[in-house]
Steps between C-alpha positions, in 0.01 A plus 500: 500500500630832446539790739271773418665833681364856544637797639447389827370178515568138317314135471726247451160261522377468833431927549575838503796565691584907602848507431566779808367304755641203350864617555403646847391185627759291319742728753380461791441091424889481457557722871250215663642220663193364588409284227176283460341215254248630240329219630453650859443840344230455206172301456363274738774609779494468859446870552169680500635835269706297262768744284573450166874466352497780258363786674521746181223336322262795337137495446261635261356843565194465318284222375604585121823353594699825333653618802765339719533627863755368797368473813805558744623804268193648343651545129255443232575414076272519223541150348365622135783403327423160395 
């Protein structure tokens, strides 16, 4: 599958992906030493407020599907050009 990139976001298949927050959290992943299983993390885990591994995943702004938006940083993309 090929990797569809905008200004600030990409899909390499599975979703949008805000390229800011992306590197942010890619950061402060490397500082942690306190690692955990996907497993223990996603899904059907243990804990009541499960958190997902890629936290820079956008969502769409309006039911048209035009307009990307990331929740943690608030930037927004028209995504007209296809």
């Amino acid at each position: 599958m090929e990797k569809i990139e905008l200004n600030d976001f990409y899909n390499d298949g599975f979703g949008w992906i805000c390229k800011p927050c992306e590197r942010e959290f890619k950061q402060s992943d490397d500082s942690s030493e306190n690692k955990i299983s996907r497993l223990m993390s996603e899904g059907e885990a243990e804990s009541k407020q499960p958190s997902f591994s890629n936290l820079a995943l956008a969502k769409w702004a309006d039911e048209a599907h035009r307009t990307l938006t990331c929740p943690h940083c608030g930037i927004t993309e028209l995504v007209d050009k296809f």
